[in-house]
mmCIF file of the N, C-alpha and C atoms, coordinates in Angstrom:
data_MODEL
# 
_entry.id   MODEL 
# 
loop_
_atom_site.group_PDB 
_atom_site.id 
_atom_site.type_symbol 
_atom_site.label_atom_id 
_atom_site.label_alt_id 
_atom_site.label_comp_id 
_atom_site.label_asym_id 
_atom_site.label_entity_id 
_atom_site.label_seq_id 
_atom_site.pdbx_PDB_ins_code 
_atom_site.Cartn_x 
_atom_site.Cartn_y 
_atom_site.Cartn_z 
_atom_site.occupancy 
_atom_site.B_iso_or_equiv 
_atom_site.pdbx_formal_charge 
_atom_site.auth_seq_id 
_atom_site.auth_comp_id 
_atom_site.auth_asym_id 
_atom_site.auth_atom_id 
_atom_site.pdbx_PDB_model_num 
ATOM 1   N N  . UNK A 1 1  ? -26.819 30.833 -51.888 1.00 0.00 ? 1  UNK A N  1 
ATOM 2   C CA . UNK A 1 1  ? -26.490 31.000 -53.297 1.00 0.00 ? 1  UNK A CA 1 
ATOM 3   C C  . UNK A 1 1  ? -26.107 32.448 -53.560 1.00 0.00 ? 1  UNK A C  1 
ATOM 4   N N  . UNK A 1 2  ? -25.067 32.347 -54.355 1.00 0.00 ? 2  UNK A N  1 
ATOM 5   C CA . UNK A 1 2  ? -24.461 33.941 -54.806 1.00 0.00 ? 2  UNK A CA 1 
ATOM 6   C C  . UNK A 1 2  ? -25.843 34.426 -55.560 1.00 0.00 ? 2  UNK A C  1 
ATOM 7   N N  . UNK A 1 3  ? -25.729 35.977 -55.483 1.00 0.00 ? 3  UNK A N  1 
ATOM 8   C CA . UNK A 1 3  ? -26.662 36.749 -57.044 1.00 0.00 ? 3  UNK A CA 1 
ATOM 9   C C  . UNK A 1 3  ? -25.947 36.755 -57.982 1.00 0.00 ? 3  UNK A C  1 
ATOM 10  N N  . UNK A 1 4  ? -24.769 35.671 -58.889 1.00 0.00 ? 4  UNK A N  1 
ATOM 11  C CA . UNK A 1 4  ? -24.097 35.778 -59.834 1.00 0.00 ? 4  UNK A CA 1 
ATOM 12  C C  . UNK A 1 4  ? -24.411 34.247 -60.233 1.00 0.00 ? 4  UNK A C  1 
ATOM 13  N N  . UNK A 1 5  ? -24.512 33.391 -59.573 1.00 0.00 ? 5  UNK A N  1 
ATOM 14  C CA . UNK A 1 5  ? -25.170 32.073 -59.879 1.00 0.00 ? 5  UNK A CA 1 
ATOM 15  C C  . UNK A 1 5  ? -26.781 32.067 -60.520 1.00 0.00 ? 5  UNK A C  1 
ATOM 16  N N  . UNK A 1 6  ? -26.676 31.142 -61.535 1.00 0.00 ? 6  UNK A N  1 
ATOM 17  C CA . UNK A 1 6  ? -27.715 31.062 -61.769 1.00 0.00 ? 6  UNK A CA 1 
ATOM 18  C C  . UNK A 1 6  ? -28.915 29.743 -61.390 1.00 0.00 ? 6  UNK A C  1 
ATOM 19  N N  . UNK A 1 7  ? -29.842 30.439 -61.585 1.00 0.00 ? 7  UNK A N  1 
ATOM 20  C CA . UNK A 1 7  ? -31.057 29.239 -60.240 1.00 0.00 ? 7  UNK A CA 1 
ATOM 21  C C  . UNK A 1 7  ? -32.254 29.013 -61.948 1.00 0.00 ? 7  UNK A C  1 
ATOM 22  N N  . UNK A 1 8  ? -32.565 28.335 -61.853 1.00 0.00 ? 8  UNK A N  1 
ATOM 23  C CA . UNK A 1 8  ? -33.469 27.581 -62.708 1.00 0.00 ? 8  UNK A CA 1 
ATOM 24  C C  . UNK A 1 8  ? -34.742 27.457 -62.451 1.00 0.00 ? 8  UNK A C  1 
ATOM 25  N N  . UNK A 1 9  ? -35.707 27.896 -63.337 1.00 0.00 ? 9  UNK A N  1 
ATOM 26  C CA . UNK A 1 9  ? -37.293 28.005 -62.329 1.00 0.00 ? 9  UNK A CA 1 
ATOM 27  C C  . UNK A 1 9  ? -37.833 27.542 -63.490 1.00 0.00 ? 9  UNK A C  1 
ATOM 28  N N  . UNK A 1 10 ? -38.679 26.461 -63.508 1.00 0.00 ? 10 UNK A N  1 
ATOM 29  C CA . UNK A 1 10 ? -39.990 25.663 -64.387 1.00 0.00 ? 10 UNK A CA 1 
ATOM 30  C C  . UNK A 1 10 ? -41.282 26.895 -64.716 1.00 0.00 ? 10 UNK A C  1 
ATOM 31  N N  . UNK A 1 11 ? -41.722 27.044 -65.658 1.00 0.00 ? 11 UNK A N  1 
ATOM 32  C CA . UNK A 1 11 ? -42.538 28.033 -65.467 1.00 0.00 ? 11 UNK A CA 1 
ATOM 33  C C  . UNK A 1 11 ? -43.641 27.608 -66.978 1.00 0.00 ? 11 UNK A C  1 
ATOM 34  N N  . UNK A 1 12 ? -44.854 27.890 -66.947 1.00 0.00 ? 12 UNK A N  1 
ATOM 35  C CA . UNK A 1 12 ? -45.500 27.779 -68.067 1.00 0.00 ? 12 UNK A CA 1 
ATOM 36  C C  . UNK A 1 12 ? -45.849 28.719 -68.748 1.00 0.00 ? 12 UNK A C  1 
ATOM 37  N N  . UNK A 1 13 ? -45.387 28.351 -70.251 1.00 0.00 ? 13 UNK A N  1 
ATOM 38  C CA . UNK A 1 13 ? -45.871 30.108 -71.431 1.00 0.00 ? 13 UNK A CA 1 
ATOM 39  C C  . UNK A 1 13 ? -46.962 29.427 -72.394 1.00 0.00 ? 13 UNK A C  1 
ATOM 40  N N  . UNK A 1 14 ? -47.988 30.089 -72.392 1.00 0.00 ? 14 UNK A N  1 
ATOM 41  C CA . UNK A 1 14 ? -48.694 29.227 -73.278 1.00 0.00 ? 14 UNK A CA 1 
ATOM 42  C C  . UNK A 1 14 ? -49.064 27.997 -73.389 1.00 0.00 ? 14 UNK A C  1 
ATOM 43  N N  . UNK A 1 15 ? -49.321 27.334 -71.947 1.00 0.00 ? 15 UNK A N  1 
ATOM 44  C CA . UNK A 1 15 ? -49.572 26.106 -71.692 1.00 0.00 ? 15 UNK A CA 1 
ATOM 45  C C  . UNK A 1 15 ? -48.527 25.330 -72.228 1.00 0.00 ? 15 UNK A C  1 
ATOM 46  N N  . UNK A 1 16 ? -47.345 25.769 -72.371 1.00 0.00 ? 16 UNK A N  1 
ATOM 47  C CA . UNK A 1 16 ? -45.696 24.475 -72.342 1.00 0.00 ? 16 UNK A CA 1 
ATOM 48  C C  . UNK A 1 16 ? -45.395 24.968 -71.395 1.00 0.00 ? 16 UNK A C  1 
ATOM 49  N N  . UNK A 1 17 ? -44.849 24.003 -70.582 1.00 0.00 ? 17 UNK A N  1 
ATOM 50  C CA . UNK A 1 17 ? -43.654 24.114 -69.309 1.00 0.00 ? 17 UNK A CA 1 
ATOM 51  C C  . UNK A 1 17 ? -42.461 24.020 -69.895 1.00 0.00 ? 17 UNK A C  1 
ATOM 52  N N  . UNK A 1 18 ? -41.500 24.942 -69.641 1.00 0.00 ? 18 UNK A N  1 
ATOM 53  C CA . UNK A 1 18 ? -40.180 25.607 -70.001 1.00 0.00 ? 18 UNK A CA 1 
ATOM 54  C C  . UNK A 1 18 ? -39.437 26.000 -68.950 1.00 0.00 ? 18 UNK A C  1 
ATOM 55  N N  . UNK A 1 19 ? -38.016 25.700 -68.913 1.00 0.00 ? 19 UNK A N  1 
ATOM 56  C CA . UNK A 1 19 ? -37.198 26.187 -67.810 1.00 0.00 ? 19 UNK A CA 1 
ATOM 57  C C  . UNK A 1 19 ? -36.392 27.190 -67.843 1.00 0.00 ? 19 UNK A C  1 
ATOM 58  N N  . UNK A 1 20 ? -35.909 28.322 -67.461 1.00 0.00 ? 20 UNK A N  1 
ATOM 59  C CA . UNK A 1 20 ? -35.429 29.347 -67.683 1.00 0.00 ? 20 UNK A CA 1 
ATOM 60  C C  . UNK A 1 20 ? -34.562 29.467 -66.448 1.00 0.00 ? 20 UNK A C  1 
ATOM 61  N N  . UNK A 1 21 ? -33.261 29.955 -67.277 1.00 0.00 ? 21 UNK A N  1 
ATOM 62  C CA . UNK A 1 21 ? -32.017 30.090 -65.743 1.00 0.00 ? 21 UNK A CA 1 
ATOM 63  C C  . UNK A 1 21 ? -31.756 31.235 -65.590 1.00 0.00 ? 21 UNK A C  1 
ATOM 64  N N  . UNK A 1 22 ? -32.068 31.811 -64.506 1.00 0.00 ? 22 UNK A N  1 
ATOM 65  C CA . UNK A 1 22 ? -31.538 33.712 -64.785 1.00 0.00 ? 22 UNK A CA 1 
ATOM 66  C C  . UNK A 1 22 ? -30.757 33.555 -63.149 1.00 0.00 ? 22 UNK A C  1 
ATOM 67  N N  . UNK A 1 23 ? -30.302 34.886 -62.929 1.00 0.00 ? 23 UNK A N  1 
ATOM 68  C CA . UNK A 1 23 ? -29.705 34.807 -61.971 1.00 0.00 ? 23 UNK A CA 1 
ATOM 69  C C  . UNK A 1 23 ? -30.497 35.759 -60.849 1.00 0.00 ? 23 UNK A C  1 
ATOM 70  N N  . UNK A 1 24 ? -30.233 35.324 -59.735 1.00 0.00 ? 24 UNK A N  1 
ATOM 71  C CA . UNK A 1 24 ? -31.376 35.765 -58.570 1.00 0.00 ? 24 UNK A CA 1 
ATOM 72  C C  . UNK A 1 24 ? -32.073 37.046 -58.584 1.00 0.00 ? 24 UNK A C  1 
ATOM 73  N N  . UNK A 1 25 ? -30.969 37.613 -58.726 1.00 0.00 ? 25 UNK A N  1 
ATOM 74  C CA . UNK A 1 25 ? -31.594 39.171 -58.865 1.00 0.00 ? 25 UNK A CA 1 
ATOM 75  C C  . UNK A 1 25 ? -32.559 39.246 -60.065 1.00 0.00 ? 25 UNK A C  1 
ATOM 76  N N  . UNK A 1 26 ? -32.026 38.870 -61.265 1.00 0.00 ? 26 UNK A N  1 
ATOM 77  C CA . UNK A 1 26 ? -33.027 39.219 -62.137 1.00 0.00 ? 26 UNK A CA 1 
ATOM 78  C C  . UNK A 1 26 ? -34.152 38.394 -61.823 1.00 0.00 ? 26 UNK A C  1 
ATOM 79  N N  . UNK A 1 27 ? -34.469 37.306 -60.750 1.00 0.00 ? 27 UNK A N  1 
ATOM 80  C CA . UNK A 1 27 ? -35.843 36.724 -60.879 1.00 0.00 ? 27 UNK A CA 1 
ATOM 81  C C  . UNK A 1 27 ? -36.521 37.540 -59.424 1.00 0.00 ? 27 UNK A C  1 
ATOM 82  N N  . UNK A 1 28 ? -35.543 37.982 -58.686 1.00 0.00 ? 28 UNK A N  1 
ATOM 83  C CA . UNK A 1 28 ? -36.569 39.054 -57.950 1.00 0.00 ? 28 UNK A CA 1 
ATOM 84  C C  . UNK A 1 28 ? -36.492 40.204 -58.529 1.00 0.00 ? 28 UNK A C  1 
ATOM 85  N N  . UNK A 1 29 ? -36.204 40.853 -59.724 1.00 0.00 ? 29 UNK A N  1 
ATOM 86  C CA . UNK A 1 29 ? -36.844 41.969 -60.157 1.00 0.00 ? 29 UNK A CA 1 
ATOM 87  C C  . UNK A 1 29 ? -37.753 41.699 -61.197 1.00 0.00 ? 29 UNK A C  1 
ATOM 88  N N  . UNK A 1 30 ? -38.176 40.804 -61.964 1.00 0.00 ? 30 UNK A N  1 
ATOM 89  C CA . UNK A 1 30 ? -39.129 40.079 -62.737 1.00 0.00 ? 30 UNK A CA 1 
ATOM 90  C C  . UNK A 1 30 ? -40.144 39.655 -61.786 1.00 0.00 ? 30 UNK A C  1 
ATOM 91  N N  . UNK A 1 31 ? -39.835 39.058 -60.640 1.00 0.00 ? 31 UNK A N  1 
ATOM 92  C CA . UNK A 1 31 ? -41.102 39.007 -59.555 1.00 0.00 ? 31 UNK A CA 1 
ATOM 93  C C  . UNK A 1 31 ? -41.761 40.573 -59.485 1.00 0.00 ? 31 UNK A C  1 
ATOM 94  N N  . UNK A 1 32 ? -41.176 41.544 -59.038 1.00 0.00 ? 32 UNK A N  1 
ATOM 95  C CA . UNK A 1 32 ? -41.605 43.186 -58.594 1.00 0.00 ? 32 UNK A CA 1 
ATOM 96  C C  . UNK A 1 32 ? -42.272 43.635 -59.774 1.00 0.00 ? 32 UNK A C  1 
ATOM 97  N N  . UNK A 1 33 ? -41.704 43.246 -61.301 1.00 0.00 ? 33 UNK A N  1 
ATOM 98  C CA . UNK A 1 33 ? -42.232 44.097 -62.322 1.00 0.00 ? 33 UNK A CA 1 
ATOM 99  C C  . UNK A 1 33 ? -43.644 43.222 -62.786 1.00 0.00 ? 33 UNK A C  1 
ATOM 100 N N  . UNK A 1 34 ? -43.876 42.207 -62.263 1.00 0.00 ? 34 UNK A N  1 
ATOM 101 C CA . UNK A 1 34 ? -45.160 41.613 -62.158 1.00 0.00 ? 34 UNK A CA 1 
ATOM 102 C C  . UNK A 1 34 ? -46.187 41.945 -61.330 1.00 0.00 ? 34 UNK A C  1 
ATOM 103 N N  . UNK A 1 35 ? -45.603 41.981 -59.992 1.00 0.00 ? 35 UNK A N  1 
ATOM 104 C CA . UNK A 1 35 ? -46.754 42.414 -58.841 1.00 0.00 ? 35 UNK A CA 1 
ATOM 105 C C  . UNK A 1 35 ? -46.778 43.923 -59.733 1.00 0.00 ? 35 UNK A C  1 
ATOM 106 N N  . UNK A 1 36 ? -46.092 44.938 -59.738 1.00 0.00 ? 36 UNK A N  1 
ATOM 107 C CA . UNK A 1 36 ? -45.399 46.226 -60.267 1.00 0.00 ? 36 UNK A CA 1 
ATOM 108 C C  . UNK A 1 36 ? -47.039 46.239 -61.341 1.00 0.00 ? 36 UNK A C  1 
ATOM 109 N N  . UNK A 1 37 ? -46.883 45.350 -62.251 1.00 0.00 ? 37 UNK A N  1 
ATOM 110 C CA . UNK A 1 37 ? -47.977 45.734 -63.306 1.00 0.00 ? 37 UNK A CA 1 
ATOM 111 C C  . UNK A 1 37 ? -49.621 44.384 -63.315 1.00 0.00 ? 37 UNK A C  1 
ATOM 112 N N  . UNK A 1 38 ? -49.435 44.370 -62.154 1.00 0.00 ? 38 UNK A N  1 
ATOM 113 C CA . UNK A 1 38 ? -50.733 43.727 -61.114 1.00 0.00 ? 38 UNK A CA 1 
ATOM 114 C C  . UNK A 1 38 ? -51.036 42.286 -62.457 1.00 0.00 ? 38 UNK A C  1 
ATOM 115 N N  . UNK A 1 39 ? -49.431 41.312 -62.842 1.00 0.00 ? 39 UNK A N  1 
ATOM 116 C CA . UNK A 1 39 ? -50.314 40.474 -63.675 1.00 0.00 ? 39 UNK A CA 1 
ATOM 117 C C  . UNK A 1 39 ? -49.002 39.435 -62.771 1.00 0.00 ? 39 UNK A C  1 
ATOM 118 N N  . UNK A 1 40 ? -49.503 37.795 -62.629 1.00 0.00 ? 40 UNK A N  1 
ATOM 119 C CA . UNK A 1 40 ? -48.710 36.992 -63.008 1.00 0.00 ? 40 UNK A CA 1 
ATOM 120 C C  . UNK A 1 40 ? -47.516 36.743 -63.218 1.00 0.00 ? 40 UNK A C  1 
ATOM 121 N N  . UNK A 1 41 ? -46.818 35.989 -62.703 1.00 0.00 ? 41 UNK A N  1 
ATOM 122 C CA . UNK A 1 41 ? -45.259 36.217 -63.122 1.00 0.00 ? 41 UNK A CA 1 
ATOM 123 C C  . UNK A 1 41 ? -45.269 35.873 -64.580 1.00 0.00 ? 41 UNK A C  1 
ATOM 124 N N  . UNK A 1 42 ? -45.960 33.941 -64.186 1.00 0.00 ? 42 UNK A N  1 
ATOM 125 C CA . UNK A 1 42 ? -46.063 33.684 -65.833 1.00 0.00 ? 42 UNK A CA 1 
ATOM 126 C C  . UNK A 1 42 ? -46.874 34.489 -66.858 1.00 0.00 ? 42 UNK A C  1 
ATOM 127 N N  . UNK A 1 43 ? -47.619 35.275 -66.898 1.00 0.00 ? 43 UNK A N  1 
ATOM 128 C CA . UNK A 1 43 ? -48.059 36.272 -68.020 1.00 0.00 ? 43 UNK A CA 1 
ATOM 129 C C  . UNK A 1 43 ? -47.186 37.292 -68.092 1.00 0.00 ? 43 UNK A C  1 
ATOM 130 N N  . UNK A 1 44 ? -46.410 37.884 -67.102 1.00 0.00 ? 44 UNK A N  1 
ATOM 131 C CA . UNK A 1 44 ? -45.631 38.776 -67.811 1.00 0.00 ? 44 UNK A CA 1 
ATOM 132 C C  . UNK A 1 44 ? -44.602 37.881 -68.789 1.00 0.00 ? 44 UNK A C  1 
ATOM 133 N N  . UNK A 1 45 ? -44.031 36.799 -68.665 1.00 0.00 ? 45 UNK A N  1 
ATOM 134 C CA . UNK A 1 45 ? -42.820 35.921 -69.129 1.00 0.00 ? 45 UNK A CA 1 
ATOM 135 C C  . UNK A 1 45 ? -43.323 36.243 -70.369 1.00 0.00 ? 45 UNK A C  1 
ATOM 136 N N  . UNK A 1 46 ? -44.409 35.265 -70.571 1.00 0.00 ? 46 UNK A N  1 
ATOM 137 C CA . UNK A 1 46 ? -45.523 35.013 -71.657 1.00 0.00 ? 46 UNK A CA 1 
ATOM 138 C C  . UNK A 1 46 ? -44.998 36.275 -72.706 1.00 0.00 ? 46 UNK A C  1 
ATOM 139 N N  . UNK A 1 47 ? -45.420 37.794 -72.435 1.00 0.00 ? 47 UNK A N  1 
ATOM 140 C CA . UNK A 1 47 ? -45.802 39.001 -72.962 1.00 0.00 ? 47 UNK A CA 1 
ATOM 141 C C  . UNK A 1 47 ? -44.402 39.031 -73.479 1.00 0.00 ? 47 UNK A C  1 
ATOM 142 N N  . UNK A 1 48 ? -43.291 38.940 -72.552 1.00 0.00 ? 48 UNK A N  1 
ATOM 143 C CA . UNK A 1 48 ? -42.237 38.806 -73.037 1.00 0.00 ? 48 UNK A CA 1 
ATOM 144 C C  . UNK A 1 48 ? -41.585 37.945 -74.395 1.00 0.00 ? 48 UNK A C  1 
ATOM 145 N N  . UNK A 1 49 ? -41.749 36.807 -73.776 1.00 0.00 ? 49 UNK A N  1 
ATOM 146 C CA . UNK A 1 49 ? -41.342 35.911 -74.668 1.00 0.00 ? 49 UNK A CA 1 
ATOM 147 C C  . UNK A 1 49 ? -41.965 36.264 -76.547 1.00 0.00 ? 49 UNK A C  1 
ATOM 148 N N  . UNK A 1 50 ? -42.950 36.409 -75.975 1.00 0.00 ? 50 UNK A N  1 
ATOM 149 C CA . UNK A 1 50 ? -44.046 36.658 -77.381 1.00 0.00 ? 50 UNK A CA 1 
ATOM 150 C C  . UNK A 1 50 ? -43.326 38.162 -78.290 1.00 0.00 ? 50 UNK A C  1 
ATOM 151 N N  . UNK A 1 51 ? -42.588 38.490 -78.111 1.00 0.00 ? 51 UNK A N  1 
ATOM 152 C CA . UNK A 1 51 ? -41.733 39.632 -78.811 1.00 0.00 ? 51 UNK A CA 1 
ATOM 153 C C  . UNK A 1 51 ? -40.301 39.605 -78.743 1.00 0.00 ? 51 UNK A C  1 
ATOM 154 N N  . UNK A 1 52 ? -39.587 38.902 -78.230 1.00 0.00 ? 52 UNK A N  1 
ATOM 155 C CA . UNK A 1 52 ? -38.323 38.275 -78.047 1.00 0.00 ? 52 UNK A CA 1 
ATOM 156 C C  . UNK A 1 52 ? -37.802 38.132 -79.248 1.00 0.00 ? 52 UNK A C  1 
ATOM 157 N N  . UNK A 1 53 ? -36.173 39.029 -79.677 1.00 0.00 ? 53 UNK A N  1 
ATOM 158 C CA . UNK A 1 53 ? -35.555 38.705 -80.478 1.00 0.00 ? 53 UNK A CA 1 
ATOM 159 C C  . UNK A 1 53 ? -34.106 37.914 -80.466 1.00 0.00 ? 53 UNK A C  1 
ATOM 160 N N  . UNK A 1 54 ? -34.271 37.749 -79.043 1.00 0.00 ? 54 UNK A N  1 
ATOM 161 C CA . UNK A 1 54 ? -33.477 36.400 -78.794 1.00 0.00 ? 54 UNK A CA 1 
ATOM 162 C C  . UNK A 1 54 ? -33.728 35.750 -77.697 1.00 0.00 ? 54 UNK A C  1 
ATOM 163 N N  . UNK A 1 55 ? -32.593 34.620 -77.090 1.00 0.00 ? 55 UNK A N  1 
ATOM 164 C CA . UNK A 1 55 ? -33.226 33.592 -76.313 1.00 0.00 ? 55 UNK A CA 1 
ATOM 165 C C  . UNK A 1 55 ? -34.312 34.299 -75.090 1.00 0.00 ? 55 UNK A C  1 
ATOM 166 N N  . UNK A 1 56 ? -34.676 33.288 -74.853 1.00 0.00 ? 56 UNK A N  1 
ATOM 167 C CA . UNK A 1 56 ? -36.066 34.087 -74.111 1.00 0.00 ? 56 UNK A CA 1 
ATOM 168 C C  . UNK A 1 56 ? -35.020 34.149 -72.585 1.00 0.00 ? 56 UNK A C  1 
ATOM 169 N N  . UNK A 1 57 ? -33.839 33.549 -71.866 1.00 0.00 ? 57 UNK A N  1 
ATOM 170 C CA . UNK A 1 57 ? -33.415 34.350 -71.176 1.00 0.00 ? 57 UNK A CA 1 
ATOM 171 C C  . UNK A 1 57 ? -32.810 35.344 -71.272 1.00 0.00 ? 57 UNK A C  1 
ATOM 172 N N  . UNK A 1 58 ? -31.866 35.654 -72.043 1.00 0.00 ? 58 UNK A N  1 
ATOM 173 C CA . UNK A 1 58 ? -31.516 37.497 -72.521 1.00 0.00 ? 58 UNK A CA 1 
ATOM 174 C C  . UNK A 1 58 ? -32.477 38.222 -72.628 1.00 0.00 ? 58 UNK A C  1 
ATOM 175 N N  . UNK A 1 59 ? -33.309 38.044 -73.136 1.00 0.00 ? 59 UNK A N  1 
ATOM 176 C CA . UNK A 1 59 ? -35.072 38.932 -73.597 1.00 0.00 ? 59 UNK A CA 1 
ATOM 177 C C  . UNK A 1 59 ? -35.220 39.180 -71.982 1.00 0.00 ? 59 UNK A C  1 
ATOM 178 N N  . UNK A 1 60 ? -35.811 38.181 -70.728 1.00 0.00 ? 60 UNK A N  1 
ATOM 179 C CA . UNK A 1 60 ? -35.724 38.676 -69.778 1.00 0.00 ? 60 UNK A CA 1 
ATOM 180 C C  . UNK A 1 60 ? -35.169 39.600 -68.877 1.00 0.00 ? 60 UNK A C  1 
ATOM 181 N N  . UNK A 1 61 ? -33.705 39.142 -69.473 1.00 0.00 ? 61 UNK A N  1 
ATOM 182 C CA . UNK A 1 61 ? -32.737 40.032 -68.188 1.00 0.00 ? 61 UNK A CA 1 
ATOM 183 C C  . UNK A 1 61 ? -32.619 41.612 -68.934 1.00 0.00 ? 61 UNK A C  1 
ATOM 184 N N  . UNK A 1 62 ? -32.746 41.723 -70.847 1.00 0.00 ? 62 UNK A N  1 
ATOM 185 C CA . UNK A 1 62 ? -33.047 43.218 -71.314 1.00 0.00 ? 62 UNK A CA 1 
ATOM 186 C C  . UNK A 1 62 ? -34.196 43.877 -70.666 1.00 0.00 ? 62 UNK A C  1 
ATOM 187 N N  . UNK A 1 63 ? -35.855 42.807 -70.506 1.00 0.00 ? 63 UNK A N  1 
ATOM 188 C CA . UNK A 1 63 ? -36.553 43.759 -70.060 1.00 0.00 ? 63 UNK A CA 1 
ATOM 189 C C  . UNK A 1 63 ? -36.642 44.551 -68.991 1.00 0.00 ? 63 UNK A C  1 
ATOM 190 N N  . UNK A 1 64 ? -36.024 43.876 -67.867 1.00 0.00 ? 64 UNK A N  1 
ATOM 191 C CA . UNK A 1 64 ? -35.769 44.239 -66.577 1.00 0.00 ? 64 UNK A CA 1 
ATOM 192 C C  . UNK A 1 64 ? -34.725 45.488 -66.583 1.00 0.00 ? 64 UNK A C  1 
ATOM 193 N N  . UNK A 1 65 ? -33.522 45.257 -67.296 1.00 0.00 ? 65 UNK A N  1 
ATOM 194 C CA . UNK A 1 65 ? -32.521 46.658 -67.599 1.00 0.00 ? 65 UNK A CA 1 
ATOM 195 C C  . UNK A 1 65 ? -33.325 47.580 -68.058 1.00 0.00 ? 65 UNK A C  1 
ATOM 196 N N  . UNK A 1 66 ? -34.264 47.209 -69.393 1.00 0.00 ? 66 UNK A N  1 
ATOM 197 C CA . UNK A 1 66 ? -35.069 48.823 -69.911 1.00 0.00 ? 66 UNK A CA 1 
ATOM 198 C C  . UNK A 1 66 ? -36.261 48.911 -68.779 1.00 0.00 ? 66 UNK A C  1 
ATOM 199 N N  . UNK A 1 67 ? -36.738 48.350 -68.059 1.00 0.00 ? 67 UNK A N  1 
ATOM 200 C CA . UNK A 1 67 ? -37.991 48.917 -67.233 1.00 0.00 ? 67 UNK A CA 1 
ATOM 201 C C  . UNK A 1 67 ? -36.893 49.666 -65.849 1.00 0.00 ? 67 UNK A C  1 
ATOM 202 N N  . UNK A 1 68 ? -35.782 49.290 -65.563 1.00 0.00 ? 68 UNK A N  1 
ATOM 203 C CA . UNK A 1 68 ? -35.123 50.433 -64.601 1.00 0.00 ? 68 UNK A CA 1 
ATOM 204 C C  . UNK A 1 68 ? -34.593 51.055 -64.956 1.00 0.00 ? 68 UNK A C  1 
ATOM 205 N N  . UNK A 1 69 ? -33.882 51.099 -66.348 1.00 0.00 ? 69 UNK A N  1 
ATOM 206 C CA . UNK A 1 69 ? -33.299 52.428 -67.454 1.00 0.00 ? 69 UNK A CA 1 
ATOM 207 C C  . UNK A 1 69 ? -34.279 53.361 -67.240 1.00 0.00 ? 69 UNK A C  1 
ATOM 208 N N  . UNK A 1 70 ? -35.651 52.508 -67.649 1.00 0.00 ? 70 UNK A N  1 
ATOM 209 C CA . UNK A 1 70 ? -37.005 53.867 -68.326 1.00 0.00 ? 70 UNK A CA 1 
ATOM 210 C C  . UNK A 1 70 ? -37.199 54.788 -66.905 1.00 0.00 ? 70 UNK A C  1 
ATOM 211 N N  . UNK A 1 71 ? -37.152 53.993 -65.462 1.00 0.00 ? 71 UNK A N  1 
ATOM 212 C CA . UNK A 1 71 ? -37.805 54.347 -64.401 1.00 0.00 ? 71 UNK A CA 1 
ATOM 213 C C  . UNK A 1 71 ? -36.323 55.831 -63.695 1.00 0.00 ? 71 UNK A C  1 
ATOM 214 N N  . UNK A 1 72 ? -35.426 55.156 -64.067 1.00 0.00 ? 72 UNK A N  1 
ATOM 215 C CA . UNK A 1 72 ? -34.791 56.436 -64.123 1.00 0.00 ? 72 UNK A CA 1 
ATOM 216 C C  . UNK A 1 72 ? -34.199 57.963 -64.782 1.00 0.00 ? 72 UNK A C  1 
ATOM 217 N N  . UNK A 1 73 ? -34.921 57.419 -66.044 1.00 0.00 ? 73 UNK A N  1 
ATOM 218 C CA . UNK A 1 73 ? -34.788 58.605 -67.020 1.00 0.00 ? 73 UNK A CA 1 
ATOM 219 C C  . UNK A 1 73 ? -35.733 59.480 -66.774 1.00 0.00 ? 73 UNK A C  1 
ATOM 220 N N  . UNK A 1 74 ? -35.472 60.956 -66.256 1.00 0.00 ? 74 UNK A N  1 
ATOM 221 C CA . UNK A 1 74 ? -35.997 61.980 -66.206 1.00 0.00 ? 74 UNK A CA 1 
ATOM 222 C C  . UNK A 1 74 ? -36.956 62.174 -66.939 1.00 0.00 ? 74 UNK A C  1 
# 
């Protein structure tokens, strides 16, 4: 599978199961920023989702841009 395709992963927020399509890369850098902050994949989603001002996949793929924006700003 390309990293421009998107892959589909079942995941639970709040005890609903929900499917979310991101594309590879962003679900191995959402994997790292989990181990990264020693919680859960699904609790970080969760933390996410729970402040989301839009669909909860854009909300994902922004947090991942601002946590490597932040990690490279001086």
């Amino acid at each position: 599978m390309s990293d421009a395709g998107l892959k589909k992963h079942s995941i639970t927020i709040n005890g609903h199961r929900t499917s979310i399509s991101l594309e590879p890369v962003f679900w191995q850098a959402l994997k790292e920023e989990a181990k990264r902050d020693g919680k859960p994949l699904a609790r970080l989603v969760s933390e996410i989702d729970s402040e989301r001002q839009q669909n909860l996949s854009s909300a994902l793929r922004v947090f991942v841009f601002n946590r490597l924006k932040n990690r490279q700003t001086p």
